[in-house]
FIDO-848478 format. One record per atom (N, C-alpha, C, O): residue number from 0; residue in one letter; atom name; x negated, z negated, y negated. Coordinates in Angstrom, 2 decimals, always signed. Example, Ala and Ser with C-alpha at 12.3 -4.5 7.8 and 13.67 -1.06 7.14 Angstrom:
REM FIDO-848478
   marba   pavo   nudren        px        pz        py
       0      A        N    -13.19     -7.80     +5.69
       0      A       CA    -12.30     -7.80     +4.50
       0      A        C    -13.20     -7.80     +3.30
       0      A        O    -14.24     -8.46     +3.32
       1      S        N    -12.85     -7.08     +2.25
       1      S       CA    -13.67     -7.14     +1.06
       1      S        C    -12.90     -7.87     -0.03
       1      S        O    -13.41     -8.04     -1.14
***
This chain:
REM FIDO-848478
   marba   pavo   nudren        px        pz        py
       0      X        N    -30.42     -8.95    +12.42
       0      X       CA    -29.17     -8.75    +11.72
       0      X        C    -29.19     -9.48    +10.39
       0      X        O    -29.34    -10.70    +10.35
       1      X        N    -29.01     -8.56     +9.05
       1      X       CA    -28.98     -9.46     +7.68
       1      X        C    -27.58     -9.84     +7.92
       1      X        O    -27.35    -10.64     +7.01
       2      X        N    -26.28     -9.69     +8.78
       2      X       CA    -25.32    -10.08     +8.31
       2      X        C    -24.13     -9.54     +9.52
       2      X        O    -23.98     -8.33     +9.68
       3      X        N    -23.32    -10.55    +10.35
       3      X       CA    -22.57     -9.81    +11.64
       3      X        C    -21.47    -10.85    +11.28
       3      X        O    -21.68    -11.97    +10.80
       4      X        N    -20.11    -10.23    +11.62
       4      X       CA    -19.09    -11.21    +11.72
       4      X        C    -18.18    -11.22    +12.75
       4      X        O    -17.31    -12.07    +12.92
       5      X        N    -18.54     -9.64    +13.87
       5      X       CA    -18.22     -9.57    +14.76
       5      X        C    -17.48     -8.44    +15.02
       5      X        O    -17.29     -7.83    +16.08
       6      X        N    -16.85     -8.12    +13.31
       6      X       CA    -16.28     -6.08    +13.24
       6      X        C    -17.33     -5.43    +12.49
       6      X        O    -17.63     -4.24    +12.61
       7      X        N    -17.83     -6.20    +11.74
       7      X       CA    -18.75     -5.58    +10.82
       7      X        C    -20.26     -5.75    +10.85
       7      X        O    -20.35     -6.97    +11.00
       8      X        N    -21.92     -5.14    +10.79
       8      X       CA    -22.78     -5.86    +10.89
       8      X        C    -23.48     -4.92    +10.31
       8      X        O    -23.32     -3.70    +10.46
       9      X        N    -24.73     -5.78     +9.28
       9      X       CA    -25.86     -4.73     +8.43
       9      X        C    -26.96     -5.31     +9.08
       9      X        O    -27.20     -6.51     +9.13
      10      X        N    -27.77     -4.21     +9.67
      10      X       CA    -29.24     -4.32    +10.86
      10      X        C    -29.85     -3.80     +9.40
      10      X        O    -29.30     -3.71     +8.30
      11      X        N    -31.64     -3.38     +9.96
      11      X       CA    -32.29     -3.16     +8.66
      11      X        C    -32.19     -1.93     +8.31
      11      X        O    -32.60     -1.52     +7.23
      12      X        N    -31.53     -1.08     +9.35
      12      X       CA    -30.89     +0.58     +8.76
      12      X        C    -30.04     +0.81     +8.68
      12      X        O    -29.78     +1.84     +8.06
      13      X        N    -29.16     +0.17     +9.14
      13      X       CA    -27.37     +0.64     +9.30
      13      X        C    -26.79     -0.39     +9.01
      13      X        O    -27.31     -1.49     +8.86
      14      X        N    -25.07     +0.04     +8.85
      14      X       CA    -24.14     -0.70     +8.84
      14      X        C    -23.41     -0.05     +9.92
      14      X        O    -23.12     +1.13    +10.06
      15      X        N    -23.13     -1.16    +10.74
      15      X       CA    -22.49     -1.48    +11.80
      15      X        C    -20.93     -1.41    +11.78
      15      X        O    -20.51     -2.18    +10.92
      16      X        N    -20.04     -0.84    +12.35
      16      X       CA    -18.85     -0.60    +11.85
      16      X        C    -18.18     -0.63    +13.40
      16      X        O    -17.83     +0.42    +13.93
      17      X        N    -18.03     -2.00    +14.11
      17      X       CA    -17.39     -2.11    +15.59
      17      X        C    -15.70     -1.83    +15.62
      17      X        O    -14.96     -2.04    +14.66
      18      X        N    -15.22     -1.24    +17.12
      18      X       CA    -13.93     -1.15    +17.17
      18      X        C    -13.55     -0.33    +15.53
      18      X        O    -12.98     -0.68    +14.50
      19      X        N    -14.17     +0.86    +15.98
      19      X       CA    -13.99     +1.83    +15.00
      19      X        C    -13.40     +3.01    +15.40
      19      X        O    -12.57     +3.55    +14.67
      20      X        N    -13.84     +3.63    +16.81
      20      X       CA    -13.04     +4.74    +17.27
      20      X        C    -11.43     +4.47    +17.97
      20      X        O    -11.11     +3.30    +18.19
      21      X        N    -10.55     +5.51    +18.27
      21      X       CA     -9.34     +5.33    +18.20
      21      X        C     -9.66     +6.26    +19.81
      21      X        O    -10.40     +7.23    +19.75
      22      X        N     -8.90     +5.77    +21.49
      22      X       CA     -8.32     +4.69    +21.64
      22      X        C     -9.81     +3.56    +22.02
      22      X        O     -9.62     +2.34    +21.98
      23      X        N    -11.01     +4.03    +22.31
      23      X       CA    -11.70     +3.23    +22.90
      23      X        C    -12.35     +2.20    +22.31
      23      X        O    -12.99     +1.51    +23.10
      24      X        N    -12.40     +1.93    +21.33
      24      X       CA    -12.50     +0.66    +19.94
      24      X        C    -14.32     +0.56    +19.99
      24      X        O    -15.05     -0.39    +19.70
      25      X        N    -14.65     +1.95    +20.50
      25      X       CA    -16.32     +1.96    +20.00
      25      X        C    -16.98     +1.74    +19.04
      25      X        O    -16.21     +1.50    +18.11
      26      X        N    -17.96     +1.69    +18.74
      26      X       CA    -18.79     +1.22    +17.30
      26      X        C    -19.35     +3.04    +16.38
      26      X        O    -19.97     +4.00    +16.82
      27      X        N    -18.86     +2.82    +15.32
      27      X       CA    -19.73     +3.66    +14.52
      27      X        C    -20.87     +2.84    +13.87
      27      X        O    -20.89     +1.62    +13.66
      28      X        N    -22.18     +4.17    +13.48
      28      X       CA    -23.14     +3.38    +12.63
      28      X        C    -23.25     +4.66    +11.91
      28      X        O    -23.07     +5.83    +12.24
      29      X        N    -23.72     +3.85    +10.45
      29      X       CA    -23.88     +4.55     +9.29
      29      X        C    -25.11     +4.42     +8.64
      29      X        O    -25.20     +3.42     +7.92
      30      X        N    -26.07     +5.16     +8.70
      30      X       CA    -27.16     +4.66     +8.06
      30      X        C    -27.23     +4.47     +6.84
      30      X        O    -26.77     +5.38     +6.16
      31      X        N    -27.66     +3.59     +6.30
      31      X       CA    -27.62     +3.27     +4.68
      31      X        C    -27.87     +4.48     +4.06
      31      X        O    -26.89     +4.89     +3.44
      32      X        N    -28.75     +5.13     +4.00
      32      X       CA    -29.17     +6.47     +3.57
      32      X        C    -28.24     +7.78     +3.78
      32      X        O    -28.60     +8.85     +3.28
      33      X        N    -26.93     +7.67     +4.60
      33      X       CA    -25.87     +8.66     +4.49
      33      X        C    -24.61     +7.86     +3.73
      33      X        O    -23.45     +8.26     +3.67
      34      X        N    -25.04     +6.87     +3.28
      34      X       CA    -23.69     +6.12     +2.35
      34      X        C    -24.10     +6.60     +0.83
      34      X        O    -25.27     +6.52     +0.46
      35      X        N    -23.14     +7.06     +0.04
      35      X       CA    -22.93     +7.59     -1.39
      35      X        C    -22.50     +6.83     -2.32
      35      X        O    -22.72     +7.07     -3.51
      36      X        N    -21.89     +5.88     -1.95
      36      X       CA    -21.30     +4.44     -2.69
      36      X        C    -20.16     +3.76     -2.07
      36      X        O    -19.42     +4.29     -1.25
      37      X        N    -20.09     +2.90     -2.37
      37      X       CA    -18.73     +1.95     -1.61
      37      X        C    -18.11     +0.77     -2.95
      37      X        O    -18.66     +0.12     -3.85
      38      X        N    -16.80     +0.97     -2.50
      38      X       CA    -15.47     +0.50     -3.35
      38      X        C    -14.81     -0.16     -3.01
      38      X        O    -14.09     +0.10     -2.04
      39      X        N    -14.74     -1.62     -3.82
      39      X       CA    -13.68     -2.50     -3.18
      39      X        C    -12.36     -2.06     -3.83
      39      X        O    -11.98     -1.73     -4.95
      40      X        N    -11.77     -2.24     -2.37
      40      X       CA     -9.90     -2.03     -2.31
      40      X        C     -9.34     -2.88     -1.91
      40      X        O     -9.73     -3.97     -1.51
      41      X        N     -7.97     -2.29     -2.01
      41      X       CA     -7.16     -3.50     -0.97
      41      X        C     -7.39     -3.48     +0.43
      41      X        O     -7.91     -2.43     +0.78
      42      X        N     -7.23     -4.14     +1.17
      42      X       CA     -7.45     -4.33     +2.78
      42      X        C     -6.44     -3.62     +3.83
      42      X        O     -6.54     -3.59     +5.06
      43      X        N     -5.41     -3.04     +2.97
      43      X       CA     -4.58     -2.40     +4.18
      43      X        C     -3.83     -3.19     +5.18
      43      X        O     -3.79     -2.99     +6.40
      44      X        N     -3.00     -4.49     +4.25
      44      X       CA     -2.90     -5.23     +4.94
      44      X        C     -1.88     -5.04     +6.03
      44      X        O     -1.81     -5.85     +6.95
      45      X        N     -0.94     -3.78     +5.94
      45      X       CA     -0.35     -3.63     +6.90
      45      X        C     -0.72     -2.86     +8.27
      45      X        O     -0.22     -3.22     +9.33
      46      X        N     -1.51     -1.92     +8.20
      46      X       CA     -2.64     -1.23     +8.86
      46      X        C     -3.85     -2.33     +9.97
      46      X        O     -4.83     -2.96     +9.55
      47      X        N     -3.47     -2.28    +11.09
      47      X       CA     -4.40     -2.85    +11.50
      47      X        C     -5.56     -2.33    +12.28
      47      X        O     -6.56     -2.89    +12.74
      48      X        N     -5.00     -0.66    +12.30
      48      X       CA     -5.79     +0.39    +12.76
      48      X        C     -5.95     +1.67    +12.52
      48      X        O     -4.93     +2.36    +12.51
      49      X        N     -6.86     +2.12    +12.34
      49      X       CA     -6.20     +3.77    +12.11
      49      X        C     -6.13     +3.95    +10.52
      49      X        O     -6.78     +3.31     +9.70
      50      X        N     -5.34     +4.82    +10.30
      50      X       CA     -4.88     +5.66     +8.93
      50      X        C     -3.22     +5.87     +8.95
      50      X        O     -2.36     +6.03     +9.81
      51      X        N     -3.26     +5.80     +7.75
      51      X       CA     -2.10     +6.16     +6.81
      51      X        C     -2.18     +7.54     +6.26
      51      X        O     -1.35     +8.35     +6.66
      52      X        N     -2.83     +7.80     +5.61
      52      X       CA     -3.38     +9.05     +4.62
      52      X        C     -4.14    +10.17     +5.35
      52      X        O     -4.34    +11.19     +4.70
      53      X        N     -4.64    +10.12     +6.74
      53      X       CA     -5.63    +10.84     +7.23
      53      X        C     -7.17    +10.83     +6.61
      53      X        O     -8.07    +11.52     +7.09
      54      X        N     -7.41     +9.73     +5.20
      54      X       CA     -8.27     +9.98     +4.53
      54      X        C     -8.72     +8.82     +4.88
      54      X        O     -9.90     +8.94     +5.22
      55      X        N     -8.27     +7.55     +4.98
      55      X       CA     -8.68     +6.22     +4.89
      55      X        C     -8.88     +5.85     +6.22
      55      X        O     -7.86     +6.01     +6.89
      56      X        N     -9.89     +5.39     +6.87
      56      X       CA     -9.59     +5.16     +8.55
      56      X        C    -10.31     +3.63     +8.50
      56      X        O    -11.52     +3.44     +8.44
      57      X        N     -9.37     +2.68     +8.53
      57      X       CA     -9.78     +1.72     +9.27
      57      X        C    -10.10     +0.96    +10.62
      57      X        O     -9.15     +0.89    +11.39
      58      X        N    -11.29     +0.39    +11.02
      58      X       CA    -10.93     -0.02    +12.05
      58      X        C    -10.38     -1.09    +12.79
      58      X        O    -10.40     -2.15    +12.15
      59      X        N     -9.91     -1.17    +13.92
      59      X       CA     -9.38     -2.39    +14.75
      59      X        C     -9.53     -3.86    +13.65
      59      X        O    -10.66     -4.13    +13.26
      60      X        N     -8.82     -4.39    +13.37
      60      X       CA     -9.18     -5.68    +12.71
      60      X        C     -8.02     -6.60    +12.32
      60      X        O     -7.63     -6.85    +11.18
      61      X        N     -7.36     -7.24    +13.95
      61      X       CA     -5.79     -8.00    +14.42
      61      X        C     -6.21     -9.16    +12.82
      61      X        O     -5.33     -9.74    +12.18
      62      X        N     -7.51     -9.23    +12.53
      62      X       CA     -7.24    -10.40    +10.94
      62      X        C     -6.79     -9.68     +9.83
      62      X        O     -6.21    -10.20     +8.88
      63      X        N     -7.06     -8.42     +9.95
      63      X       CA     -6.93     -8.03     +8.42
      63      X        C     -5.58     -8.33     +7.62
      63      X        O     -5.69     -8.17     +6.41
      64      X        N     -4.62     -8.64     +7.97
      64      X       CA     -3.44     -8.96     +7.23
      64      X        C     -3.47    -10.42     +6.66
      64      X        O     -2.45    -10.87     +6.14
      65      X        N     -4.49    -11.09     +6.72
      65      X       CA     -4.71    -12.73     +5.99
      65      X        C     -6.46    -11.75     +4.88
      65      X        O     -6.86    -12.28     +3.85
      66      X        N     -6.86    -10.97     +5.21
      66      X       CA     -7.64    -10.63     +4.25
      66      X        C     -7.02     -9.81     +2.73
      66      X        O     -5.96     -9.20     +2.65
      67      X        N     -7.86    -10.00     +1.83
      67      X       CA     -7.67     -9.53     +0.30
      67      X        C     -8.28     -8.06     +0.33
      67      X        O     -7.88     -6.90     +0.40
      68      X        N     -9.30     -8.67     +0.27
      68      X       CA    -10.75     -7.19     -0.01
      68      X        C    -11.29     -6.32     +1.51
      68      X        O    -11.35     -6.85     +2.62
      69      X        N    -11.64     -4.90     +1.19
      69      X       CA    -11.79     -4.21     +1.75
      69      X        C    -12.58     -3.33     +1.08
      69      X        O    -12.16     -3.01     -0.03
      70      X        N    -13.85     -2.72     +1.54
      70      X       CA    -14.67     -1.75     +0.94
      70      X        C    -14.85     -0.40     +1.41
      70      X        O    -15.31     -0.15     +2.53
      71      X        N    -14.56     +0.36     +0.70
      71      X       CA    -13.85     +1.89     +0.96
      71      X        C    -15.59     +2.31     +1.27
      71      X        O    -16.45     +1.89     +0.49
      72      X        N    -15.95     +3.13     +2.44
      72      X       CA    -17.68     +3.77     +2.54
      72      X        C    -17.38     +5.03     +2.36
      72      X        O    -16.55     +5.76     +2.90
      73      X        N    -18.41     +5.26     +1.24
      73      X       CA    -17.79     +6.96     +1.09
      73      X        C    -19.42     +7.75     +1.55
      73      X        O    -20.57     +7.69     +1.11
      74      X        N    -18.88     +8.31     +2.43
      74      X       CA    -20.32     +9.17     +3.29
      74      X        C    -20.83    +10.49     +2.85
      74      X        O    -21.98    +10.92     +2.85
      75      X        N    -19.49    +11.16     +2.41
      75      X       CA    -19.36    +12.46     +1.52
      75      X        C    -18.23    +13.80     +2.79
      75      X        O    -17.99    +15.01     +2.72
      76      X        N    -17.84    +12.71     +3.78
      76      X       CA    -17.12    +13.26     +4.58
      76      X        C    -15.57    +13.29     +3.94
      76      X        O    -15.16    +12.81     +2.89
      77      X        N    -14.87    +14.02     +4.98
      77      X       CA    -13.40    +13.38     +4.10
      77      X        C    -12.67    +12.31     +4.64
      77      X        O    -11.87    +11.71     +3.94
      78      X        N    -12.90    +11.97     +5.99
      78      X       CA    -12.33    +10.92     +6.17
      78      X        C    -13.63     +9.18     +5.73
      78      X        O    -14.80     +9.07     +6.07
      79      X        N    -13.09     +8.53     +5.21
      79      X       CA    -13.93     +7.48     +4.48
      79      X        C    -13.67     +5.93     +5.24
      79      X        O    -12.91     +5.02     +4.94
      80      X        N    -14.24     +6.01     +5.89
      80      X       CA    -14.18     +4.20     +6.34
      80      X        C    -13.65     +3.46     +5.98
      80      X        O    -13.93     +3.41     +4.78
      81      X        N    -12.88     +2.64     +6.25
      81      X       CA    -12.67     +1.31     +5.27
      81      X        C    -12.63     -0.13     +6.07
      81      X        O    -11.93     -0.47     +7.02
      82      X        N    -13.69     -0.88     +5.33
      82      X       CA    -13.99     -2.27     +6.60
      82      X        C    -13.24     -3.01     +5.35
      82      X        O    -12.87     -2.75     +4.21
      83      X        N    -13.24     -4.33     +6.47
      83      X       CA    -12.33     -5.86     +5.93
      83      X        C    -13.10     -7.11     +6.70
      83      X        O    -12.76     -7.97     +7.50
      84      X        N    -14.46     -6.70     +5.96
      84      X       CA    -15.44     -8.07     +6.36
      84      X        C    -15.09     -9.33     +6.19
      84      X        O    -14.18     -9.30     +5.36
      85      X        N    -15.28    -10.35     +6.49
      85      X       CA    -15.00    -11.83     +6.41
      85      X        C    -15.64    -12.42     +5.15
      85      X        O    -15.23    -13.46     +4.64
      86      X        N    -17.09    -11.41     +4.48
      86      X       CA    -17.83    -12.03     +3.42
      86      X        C    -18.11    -10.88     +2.71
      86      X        O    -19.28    -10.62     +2.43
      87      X        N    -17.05    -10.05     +2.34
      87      X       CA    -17.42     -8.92     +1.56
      87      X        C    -18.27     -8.61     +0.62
      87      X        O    -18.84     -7.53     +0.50
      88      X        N    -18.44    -10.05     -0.43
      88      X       CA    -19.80     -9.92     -1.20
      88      X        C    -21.00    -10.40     -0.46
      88      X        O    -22.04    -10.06     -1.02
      89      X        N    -21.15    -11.04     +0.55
      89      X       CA    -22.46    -10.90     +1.28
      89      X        C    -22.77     -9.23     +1.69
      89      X        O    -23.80     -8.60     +1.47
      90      X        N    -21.88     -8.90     +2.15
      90      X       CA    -22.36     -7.12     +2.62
      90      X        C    -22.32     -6.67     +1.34
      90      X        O    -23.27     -5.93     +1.60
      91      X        N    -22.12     -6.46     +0.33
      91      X       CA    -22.02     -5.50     -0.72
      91      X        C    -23.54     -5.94     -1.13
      91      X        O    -24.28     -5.06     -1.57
      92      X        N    -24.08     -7.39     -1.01
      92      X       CA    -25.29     -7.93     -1.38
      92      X        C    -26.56     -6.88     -0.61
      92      X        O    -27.50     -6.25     -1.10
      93      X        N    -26.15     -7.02     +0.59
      93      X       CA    -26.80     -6.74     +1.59
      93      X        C    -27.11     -4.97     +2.12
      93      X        O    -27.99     -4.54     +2.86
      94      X        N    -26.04     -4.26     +1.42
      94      X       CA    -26.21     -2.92     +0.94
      94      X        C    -26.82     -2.34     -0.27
      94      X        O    -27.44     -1.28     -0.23
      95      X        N    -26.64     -3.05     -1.36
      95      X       CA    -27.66     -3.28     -2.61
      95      X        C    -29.18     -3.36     -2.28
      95      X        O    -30.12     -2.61     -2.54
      96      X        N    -29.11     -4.52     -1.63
      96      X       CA    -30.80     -4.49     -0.84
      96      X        C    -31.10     -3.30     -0.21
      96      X        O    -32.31     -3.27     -0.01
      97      X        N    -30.50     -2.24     +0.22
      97      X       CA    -30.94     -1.52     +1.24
      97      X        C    -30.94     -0.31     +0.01
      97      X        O    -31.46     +0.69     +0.50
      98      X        N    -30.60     -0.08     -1.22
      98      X       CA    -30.63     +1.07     -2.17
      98      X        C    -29.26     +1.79     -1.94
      98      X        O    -29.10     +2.99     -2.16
      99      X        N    -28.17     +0.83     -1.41
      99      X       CA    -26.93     +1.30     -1.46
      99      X        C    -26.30     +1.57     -2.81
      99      X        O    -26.19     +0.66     -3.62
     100      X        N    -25.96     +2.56     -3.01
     100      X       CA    -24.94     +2.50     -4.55
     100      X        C    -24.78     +3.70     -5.19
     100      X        O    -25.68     +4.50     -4.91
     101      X        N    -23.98     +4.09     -5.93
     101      X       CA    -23.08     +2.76     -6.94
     101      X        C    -22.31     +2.27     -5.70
     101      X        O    -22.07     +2.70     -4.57
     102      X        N    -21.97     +0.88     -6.60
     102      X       CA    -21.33     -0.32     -5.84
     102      X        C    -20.14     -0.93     -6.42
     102      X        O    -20.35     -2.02     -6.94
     103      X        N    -18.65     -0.40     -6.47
     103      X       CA    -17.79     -1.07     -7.91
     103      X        C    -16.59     -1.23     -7.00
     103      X        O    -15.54     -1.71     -7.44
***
């Protein structure tokens, strides 16, 4: 693992995206190589699960309302991920390494 915080984790092919499905709080993985770029946003701080928009799907994350940043994964699907890592510029680091990008 380059990087786990316990919702979020980058192995040497994927990003790890836990307590992601809606109701059973399963893990998605994304291989670096189906990510198109990723965008820091706001964190959704009222959202602690799920979507608002049908577009934005965050997952499970009872901290995210003490978090700032959140990075939108855009896959080229329409619904787009959105995590609220604990070290957001360590993963944005750590997706760079992997030929993730653009990155803004």
């Amino acid at each position: 693992m380059e990087y786990d915080d316990g919702l979020v984790a980058c192995t040497d092919d994927a990003l790890i995206i836990r307590r992601y499905y809606f109701p059973m709080a399963t893990s998605k993985r994304v291989p670096y190589s189906d990510i198109r770029s990723v965008q820091r946003c706001a964190a959704g701080k009222g959202r602690i699960w799920g979507s608002g928009d049908l577009i934005h799907w965050r997952n499970l994350d009872v901290r995210r309302p003490q978090k700032d940043t959140g990075l939108m994964i855009d896959t080229g699907h329409r619904v787009k991920p959105v995590i609220t890592p604990d070290n957001p510029d360590e993963v944005i680091k750590v997706l760079s390494s992997h030929g993730v990008g653009p990155i803004t």
